[in-house]
N, CA, C and O atoms as a CHARMM CRD file, in Angstrom:
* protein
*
  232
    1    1 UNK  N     -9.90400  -3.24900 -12.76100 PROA 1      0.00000
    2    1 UNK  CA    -8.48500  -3.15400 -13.03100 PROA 1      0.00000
    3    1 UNK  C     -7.79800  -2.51300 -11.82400 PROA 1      0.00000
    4    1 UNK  O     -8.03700  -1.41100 -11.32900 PROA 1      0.00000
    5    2 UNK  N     -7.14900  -3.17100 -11.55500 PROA 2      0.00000
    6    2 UNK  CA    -6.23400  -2.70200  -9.72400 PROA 2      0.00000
    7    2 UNK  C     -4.58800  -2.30800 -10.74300 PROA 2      0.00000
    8    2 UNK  O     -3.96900  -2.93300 -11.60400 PROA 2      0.00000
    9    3 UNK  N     -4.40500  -1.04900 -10.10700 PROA 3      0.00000
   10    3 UNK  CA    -3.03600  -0.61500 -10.63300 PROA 3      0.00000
   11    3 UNK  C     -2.08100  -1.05600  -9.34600 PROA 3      0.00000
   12    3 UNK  O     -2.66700  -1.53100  -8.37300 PROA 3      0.00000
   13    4 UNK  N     -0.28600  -0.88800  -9.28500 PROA 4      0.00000
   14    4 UNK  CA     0.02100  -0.91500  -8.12100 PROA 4      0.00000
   15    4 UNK  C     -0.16900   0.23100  -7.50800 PROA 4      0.00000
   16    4 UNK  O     -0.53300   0.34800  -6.33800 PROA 4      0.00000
   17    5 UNK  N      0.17700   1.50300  -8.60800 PROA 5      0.00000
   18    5 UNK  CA     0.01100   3.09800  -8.66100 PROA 5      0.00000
   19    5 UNK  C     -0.66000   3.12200  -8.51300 PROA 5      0.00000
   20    5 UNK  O     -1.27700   2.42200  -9.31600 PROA 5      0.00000
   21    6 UNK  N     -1.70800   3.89200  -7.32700 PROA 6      0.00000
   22    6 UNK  CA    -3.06600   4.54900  -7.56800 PROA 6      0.00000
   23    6 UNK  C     -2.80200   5.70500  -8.43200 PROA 6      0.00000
   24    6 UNK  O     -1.68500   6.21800  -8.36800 PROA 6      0.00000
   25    7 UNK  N     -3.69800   6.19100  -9.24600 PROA 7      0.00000
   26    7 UNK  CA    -3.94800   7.33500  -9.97200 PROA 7      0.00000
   27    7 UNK  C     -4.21800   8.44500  -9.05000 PROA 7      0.00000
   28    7 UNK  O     -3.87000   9.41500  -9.72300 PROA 7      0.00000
   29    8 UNK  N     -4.65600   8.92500  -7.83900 PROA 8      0.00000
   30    8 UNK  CA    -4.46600   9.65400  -7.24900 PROA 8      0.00000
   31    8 UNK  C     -3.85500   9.36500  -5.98200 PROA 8      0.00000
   32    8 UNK  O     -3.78600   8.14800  -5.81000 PROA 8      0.00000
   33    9 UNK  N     -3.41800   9.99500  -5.09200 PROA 9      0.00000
   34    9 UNK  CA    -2.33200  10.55900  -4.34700 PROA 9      0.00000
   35    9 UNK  C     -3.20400  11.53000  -3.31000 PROA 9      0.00000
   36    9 UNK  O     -3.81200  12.45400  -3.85100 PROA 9      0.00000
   37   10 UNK  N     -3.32800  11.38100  -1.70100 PROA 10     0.00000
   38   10 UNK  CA    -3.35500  11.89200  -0.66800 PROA 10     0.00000
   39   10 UNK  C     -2.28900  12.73900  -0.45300 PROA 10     0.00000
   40   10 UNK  O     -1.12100  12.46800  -0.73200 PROA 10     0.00000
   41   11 UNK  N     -2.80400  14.06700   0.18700 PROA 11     0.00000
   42   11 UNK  CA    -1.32400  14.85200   0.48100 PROA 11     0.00000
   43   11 UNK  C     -0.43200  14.16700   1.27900 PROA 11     0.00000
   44   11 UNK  O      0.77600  14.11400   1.05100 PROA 11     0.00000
   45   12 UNK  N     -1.15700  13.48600   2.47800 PROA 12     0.00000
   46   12 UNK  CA    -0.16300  12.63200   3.32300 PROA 12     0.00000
   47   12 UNK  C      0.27300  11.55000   2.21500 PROA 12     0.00000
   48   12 UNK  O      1.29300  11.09000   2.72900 PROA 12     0.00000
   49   13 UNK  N      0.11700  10.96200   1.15100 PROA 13     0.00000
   50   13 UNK  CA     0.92600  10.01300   0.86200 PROA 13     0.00000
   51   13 UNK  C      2.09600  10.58800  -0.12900 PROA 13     0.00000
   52   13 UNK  O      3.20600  10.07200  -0.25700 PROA 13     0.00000
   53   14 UNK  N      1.65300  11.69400  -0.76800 PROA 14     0.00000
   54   14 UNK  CA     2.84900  12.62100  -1.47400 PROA 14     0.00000
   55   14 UNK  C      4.16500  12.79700  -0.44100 PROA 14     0.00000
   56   14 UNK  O      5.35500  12.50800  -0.57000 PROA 14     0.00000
   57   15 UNK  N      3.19000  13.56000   0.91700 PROA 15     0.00000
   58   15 UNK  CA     4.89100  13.72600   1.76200 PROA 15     0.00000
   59   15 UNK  C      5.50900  12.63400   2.04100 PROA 15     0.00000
   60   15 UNK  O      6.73700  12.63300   2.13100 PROA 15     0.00000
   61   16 UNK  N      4.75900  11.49300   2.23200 PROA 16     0.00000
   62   16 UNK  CA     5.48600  10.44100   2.69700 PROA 16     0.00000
   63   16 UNK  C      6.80200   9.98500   1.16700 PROA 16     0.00000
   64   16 UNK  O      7.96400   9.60600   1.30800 PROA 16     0.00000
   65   17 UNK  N      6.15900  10.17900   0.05400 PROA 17     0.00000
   66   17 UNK  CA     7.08900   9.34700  -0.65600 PROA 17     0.00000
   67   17 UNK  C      7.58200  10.99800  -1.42500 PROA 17     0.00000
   68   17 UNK  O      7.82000  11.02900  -2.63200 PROA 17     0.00000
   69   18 UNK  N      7.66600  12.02800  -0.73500 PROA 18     0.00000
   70   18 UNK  CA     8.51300  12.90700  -0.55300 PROA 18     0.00000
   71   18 UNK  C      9.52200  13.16400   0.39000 PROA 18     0.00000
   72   18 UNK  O     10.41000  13.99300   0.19800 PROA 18     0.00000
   73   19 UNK  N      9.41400  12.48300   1.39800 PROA 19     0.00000
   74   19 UNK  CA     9.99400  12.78900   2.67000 PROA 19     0.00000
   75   19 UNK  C      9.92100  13.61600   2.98800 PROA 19     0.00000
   76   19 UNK  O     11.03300  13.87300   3.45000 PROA 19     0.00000
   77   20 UNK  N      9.21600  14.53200   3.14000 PROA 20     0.00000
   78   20 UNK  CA     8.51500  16.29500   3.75800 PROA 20     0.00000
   79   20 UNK  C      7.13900  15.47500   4.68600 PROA 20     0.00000
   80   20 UNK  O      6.63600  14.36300   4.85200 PROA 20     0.00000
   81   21 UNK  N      6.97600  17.08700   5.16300 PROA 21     0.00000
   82   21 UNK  CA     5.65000  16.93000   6.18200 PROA 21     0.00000
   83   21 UNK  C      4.34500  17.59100   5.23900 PROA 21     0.00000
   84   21 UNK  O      4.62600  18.31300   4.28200 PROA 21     0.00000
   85   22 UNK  N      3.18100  17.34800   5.51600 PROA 22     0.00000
   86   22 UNK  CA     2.09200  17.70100   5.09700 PROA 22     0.00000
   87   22 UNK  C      2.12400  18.97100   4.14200 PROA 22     0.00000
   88   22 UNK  O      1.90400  19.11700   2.94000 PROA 22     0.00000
   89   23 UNK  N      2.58900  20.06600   5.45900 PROA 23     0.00000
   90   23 UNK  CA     2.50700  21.71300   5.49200 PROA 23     0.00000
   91   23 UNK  C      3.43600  21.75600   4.24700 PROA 23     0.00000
   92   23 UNK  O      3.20800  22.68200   3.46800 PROA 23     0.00000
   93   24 UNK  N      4.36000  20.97700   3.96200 PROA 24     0.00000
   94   24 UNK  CA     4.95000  21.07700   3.31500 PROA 24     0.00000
   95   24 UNK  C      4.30300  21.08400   1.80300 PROA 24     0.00000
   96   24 UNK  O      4.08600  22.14100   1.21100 PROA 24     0.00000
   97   25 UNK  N      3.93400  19.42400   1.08200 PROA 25     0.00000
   98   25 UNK  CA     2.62400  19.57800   0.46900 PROA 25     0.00000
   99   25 UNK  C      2.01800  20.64000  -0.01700 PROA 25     0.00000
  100   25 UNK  O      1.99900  20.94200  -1.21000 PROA 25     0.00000
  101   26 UNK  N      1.45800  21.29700   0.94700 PROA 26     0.00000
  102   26 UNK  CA     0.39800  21.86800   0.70200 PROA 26     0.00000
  103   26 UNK  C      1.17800  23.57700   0.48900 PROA 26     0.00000
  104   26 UNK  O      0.54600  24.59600   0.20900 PROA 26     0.00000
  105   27 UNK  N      2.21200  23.51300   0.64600 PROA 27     0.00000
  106   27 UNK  CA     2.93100  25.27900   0.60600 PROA 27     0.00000
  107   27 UNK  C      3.32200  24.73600  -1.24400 PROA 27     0.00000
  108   27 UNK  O      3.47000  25.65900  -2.04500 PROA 27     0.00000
  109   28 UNK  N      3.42000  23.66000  -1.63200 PROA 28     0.00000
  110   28 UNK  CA     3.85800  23.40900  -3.18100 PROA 28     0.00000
  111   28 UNK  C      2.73600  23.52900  -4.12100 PROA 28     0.00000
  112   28 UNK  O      2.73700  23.89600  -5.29600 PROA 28     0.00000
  113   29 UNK  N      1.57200  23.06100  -3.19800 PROA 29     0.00000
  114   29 UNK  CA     0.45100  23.32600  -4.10100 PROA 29     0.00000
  115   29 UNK  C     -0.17800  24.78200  -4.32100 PROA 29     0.00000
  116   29 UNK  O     -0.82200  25.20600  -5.28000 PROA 29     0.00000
  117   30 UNK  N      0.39100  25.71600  -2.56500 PROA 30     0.00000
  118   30 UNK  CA    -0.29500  27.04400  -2.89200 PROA 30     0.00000
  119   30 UNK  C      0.82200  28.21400  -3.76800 PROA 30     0.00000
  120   30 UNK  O      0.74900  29.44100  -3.70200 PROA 30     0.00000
  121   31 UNK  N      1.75000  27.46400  -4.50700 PROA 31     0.00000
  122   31 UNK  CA     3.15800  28.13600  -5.16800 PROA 31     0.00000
  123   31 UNK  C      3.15400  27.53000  -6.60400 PROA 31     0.00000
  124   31 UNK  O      3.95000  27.80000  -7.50300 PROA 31     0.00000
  125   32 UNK  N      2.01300  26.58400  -6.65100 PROA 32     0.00000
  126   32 UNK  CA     1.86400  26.24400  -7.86000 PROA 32     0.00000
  127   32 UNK  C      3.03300  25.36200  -8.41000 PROA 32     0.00000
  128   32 UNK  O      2.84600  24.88600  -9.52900 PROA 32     0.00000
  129   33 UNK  N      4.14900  25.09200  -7.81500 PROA 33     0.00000
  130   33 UNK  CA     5.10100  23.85900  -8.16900 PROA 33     0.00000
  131   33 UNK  C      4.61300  22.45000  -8.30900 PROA 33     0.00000
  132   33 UNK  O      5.38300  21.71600  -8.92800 PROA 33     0.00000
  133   34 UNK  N      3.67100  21.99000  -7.93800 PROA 34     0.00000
  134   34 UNK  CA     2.62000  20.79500  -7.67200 PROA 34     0.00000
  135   34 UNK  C      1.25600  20.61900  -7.67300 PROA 34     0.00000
  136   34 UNK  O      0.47900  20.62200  -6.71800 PROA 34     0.00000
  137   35 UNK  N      1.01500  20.44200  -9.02400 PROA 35     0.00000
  138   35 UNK  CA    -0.29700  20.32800  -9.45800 PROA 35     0.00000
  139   35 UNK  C     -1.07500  19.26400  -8.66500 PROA 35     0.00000
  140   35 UNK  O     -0.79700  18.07200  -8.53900 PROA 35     0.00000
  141   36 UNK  N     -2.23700  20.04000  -8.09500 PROA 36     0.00000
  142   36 UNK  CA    -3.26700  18.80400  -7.22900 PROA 36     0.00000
  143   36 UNK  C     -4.95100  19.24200  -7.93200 PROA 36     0.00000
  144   36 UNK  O     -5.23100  20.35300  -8.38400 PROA 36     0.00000
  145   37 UNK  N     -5.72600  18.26500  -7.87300 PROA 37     0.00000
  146   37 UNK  CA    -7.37300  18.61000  -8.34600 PROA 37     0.00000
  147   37 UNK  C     -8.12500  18.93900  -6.70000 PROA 37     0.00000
  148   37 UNK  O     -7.52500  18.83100  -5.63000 PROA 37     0.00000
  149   38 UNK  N     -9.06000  19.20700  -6.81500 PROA 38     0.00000
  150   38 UNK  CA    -9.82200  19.23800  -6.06700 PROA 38     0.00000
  151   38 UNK  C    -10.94400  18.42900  -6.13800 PROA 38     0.00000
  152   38 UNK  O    -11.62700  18.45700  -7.16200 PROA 38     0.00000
  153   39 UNK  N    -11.28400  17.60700  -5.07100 PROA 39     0.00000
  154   39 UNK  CA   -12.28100  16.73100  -4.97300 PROA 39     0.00000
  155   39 UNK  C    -13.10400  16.93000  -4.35300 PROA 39     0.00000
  156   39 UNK  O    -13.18500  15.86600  -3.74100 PROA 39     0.00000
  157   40 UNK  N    -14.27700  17.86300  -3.80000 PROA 40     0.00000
  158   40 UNK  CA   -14.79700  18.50100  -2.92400 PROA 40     0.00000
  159   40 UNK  C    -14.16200  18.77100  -2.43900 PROA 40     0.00000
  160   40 UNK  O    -13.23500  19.33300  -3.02200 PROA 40     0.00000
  161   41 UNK  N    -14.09200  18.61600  -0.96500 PROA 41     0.00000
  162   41 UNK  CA   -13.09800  19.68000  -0.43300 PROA 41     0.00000
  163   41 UNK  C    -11.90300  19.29200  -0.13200 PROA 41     0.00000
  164   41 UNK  O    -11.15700  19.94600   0.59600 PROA 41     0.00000
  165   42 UNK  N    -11.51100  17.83700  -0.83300 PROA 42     0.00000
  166   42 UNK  CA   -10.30100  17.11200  -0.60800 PROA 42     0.00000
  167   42 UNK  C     -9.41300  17.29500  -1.70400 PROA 42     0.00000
  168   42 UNK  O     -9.83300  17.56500  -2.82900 PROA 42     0.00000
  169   43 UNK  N     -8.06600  17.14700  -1.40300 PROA 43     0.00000
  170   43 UNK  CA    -6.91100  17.91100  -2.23500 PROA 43     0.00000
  171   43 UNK  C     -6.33300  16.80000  -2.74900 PROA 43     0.00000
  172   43 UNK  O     -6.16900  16.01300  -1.81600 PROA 43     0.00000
  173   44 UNK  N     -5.69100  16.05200  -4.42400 PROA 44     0.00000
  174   44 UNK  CA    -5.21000  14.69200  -4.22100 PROA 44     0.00000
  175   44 UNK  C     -4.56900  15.37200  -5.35600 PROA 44     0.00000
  176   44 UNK  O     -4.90800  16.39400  -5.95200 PROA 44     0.00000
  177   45 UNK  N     -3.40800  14.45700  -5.55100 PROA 45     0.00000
  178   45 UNK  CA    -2.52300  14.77200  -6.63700 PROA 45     0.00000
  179   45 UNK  C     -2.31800  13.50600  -7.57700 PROA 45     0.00000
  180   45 UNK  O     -2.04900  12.37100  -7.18400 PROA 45     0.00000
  181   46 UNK  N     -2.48200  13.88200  -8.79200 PROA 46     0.00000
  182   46 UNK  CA    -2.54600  12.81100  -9.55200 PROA 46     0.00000
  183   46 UNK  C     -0.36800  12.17600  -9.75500 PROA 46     0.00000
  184   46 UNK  O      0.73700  12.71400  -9.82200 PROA 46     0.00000
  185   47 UNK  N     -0.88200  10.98100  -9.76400 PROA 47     0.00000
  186   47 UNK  CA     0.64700  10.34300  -9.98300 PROA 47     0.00000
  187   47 UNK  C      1.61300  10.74700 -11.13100 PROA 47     0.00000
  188   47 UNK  O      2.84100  10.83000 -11.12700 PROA 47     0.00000
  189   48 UNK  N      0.55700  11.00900 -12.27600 PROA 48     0.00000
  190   48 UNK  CA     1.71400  11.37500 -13.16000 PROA 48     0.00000
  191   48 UNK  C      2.32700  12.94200 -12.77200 PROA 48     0.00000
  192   48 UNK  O      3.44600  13.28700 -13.15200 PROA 48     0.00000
  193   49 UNK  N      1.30400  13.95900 -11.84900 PROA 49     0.00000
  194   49 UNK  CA     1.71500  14.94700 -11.24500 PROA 49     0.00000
  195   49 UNK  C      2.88800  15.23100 -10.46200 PROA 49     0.00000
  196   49 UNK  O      3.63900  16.20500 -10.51800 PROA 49     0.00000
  197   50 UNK  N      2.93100  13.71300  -9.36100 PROA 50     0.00000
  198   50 UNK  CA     3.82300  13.38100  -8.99000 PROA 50     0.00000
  199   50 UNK  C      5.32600  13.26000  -9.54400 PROA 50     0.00000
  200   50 UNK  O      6.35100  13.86400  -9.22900 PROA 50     0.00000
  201   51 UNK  N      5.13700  12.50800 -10.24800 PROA 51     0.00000
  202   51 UNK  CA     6.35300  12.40800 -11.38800 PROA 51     0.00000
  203   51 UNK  C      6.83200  13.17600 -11.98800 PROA 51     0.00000
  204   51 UNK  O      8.01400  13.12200 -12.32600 PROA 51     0.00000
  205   52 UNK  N      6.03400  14.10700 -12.28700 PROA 52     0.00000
  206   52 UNK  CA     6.55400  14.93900 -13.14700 PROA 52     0.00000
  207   52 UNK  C      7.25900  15.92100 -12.24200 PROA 52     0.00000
  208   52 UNK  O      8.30800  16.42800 -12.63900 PROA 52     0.00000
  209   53 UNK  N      6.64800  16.30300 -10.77100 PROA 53     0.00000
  210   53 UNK  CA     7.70500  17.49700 -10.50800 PROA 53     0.00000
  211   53 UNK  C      8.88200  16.81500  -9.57100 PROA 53     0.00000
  212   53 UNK  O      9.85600  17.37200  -9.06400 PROA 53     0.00000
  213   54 UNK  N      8.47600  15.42000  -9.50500 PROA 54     0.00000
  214   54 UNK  CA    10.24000  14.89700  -9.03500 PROA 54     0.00000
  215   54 UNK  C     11.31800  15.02300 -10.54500 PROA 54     0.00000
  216   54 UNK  O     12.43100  15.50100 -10.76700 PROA 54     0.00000
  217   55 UNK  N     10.54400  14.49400 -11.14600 PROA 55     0.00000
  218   55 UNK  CA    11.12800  15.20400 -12.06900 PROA 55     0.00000
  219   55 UNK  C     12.17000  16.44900 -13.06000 PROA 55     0.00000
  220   55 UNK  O     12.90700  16.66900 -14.02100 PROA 55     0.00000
  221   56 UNK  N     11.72800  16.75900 -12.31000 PROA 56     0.00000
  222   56 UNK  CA    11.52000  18.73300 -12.96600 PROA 56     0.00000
  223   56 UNK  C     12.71600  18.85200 -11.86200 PROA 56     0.00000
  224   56 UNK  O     13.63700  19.54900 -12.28700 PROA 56     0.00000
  225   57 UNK  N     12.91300  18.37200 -10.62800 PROA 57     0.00000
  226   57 UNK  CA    13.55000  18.56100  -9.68300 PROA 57     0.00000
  227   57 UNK  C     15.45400  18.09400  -9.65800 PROA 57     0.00000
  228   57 UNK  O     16.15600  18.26800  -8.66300 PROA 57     0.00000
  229   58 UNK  N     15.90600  17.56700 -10.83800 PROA 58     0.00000
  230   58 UNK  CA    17.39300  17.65100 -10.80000 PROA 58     0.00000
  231   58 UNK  C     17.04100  18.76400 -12.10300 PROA 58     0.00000
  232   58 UNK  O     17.95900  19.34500 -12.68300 PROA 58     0.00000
């Protein structure tokens, strides 16, 4: 089953369809505004995560 959404999310692809930079990303995840899992030692954010804090955001 191929979604168009992937279910997870690269920090670089969050900033991109954030329009922020990486550092950026990653200062939301260490403030806890943006829930991400850990995948060994890789950081991904799930889409509905996504959504939800564009969301949350007006």
């Amino acid at each position: 089953m191929h979604t168009a959404t992937p279910l997870l999310l690269t920090p670089a692809q969050v900033a991109a369809e954030l329009g922020v930079g990486r550092s950026t990303v990653y200062e939301l995840f260490a403030s806890g505004e943006l829930r991400s899992v850990k995948i060994g030692s890789a950081r991904r954010v799930r889409s509905a995560d996504l959504r939800a804090y564009v969301e949350g955001l007006s």
